[in-house]
Backbone as JSON, one array per atom type, in Angstrom:
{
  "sequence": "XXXXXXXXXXXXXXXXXXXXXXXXXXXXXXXXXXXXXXXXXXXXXXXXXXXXXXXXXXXXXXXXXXXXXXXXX",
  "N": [[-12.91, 3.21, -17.54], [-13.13, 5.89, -16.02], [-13.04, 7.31, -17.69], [-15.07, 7.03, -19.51], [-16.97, 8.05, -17.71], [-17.56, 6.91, -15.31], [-18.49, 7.33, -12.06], [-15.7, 7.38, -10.03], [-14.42, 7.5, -7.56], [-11.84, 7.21, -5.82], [-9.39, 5.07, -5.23], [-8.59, 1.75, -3.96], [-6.21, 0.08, -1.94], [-5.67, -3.38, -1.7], [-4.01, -4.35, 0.86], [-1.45, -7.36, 1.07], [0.93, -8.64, 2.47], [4.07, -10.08, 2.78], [6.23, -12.81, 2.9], [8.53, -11.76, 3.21], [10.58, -8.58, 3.83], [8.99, -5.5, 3.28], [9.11, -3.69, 0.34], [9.41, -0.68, 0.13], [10.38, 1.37, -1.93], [9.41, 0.23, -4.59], [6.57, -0.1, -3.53], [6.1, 2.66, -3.72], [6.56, 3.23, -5.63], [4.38, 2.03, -7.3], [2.28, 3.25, -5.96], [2.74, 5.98, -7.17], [2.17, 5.98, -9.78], [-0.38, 5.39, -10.16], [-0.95, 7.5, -8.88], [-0.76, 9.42, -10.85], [-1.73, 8.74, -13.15], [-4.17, 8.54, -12.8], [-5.54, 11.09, -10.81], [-6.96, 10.74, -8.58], [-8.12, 10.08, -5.12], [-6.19, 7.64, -3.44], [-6.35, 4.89, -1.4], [-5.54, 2.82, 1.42], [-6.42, -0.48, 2.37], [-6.97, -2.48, 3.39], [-4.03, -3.72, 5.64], [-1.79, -6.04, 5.9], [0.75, -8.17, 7.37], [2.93, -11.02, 6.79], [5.12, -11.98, 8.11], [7.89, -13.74, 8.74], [8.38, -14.82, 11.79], [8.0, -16.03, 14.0], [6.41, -15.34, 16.11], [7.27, -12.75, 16.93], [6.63, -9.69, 17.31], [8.26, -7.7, 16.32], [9.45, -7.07, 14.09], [7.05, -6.63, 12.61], [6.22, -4.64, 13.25], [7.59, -2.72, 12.75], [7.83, -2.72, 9.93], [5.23, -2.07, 9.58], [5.12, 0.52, 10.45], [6.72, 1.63, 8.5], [5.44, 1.24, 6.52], [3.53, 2.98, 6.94], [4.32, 5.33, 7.15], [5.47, 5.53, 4.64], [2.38, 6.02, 2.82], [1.61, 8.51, 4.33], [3.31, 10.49, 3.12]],
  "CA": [[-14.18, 3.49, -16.91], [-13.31, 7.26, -16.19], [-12.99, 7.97, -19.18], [-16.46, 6.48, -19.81], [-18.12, 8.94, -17.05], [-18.28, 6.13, -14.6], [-18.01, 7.87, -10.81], [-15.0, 6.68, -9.6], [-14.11, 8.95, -6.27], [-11.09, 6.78, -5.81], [-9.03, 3.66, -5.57], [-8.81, 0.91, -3.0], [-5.66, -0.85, -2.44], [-5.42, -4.39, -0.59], [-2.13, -4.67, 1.2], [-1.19, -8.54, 1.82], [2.38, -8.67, 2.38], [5.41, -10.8, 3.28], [6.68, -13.15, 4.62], [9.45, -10.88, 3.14], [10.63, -7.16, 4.17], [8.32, -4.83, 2.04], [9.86, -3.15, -0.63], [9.15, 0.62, 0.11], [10.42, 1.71, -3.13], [8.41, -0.61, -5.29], [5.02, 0.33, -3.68], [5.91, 3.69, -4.07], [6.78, 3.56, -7.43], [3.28, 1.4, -8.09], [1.21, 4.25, -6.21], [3.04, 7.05, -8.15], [1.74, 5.38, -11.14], [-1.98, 5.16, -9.94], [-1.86, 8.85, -9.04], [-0.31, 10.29, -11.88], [-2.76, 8.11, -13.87], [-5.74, 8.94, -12.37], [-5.77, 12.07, -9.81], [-7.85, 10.84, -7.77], [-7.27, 9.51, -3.42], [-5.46, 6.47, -3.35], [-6.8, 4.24, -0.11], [-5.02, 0.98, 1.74], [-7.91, -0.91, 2.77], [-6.29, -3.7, 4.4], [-2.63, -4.08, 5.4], [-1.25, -7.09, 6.26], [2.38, -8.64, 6.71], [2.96, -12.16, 7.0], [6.25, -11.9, 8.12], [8.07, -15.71, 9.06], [9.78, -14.61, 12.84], [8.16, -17.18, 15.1], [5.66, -15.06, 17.29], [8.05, -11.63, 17.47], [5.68, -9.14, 16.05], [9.2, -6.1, 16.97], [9.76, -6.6, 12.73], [5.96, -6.41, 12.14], [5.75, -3.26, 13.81], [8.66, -1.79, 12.0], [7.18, -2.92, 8.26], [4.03, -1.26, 9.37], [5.76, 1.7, 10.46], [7.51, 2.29, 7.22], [4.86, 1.62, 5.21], [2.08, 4.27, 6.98], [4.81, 6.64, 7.1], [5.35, 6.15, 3.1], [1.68, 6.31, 2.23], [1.33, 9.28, 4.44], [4.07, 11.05, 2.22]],
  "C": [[-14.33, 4.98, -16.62], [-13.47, 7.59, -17.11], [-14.18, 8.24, -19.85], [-17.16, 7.31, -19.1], [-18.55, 7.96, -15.8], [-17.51, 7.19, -13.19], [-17.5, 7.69, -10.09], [-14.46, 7.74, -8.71], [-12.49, 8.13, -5.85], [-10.75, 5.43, -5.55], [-8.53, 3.12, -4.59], [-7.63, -0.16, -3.08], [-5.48, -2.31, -0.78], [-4.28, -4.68, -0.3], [-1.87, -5.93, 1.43], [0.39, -8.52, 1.73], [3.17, -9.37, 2.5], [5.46, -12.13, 2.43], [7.94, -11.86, 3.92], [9.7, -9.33, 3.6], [10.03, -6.8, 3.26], [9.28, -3.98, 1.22], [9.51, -2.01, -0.84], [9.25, 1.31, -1.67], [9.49, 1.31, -4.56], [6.92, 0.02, -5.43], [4.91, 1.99, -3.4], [5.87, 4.17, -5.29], [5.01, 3.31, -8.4], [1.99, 2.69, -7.68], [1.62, 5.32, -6.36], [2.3, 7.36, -9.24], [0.55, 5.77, -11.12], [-1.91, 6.51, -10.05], [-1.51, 9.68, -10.52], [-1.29, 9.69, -13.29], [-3.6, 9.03, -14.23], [-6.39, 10.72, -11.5], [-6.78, 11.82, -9.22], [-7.7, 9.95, -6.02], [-7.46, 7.87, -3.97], [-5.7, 6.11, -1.49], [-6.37, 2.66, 0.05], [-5.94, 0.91, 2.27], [-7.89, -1.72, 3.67], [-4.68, -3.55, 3.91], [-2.52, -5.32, 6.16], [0.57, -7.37, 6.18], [2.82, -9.97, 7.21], [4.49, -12.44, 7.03], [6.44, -13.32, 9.07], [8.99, -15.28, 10.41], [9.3, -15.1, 14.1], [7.55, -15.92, 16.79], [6.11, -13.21, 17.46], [7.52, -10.74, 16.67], [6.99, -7.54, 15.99], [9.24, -6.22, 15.28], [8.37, -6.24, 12.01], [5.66, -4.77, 12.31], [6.4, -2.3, 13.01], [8.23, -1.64, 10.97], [6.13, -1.89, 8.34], [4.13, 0.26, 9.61], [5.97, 2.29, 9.71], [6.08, 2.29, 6.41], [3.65, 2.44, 6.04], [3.08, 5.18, 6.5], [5.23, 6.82, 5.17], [3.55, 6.36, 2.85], [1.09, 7.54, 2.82], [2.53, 10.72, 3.67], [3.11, 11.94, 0.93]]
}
């Protein structure tokens, strides 16, 4: 579609996550990819983490931790 001239200002990603630990490396590797693609801002739109720990949001907090502090990298 860029390619084509369509006005794409950048790209929109939906975070749904878990129940597992996120895999930092992974979704760094996947928005490496995007920018080196494209050059153009890369945006989480929604995060989520459906992590399985019975009410205790102390590992939710941590997941979400890691992953602002990678996409502010």
């Amino acid at each position: 579609m860029i390619n084509k001239g369509a006005p794409i200002s950048g790209i929109g990603f939906e975070s749904h996550l878990g129940p597992a630990w996120i895999n930092l490396q992974k979704i760094e590797s996947a928005l490496d990819t995007f920018w080196n693609e494209f050059h153009i801002p890369l945006w989480i739109t929604e995060f989520d983490w459906n992590g399985n720990n019975g009410g205790d949001h102390s590992q939710h907090a941590i997941e979400l931790d890691n992953f602002y502090r990678l996409c502010l990298r």
